[in-house]
C-alpha positions in Angstrom: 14.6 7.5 171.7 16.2 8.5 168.2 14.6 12.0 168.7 16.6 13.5 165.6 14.5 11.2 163.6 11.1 11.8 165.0 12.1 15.5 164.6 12.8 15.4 160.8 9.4 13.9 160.5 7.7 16.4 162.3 9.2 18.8 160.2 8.6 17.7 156.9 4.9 15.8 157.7 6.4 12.9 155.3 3.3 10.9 153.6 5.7 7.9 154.2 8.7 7.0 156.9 10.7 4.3 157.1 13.4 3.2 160.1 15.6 0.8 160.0 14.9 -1.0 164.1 18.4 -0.5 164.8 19.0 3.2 165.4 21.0 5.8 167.5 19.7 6.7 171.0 17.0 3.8 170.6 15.3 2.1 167.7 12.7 2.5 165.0 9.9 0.7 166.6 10.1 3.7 169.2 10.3 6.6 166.7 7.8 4.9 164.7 5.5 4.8 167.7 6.9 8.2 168.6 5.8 9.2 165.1 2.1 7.6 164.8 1.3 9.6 168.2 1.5 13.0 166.2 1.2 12.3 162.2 -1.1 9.3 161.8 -2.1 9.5 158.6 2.1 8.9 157.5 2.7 5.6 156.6 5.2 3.8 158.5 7.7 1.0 157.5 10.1 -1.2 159.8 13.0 -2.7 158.5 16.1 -4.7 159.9 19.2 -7.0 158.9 19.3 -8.2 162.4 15.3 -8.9 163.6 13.1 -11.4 161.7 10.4 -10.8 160.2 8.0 -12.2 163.3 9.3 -9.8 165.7 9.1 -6.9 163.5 5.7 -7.6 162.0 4.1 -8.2 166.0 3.5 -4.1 166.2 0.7 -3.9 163.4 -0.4 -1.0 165.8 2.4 0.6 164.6 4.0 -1.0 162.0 2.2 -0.7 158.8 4.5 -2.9 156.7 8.1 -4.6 157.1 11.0 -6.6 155.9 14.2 -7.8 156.8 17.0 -6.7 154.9 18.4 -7.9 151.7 15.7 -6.8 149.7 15.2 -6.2 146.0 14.1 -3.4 144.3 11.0 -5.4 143.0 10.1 -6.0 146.4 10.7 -3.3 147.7 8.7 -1.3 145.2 5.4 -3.6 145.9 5.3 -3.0 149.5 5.5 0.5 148.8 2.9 0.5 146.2 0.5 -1.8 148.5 0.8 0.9 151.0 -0.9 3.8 148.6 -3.3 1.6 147.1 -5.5 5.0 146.0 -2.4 6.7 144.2 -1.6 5.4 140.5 2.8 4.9 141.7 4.4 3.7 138.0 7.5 2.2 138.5 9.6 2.6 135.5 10.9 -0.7 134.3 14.8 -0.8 133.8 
């Protein structure tokens, strides 16, 4: 289990983490689970280069969103914002 990732969250009681399922010492579906357990109210994020999108989105227990890696910033800013639907996020255009 990637323990030195479930103990940064439990440190810093993040509104939001996100693993990558590929990790040290396990992978992010366990810390994630690892992580719901004792700060369920965080939001938690799966991503990978390596697992599809099916495999990683099967865990909606503990996956609250996903995607498989390349993404773009556009993206990636819209799952974020559809996680925090009551918080007014403005993403800056560029």
């Amino acid at each position: 289990m990637p323990q030195a990732s479930i103990n940064s969250a439990l440190e810093y009681n993040p509104d939001l983490v996100m693993c990558d399922f590929v990790m040290t010492g396990g992978n992010g579906l366990e810390a994630l689970a690892s992580i719901k357990e004792r700060l369920p109210s965080a939001k938690r994020v799966l991503f990978s280069g390596f697992w599809g999108l099916d495999k990683m989105s099967a865990y909606p227990e503990i996956v609250d969103a996903c995607w498989q890696e390349p993404i773009g910033a556009d993206e990636f800013f819209q799952i974020i914002i559809g996680l925090f639907p009551e918080h007014n996020i403005i993403i800056p255009q560029t």
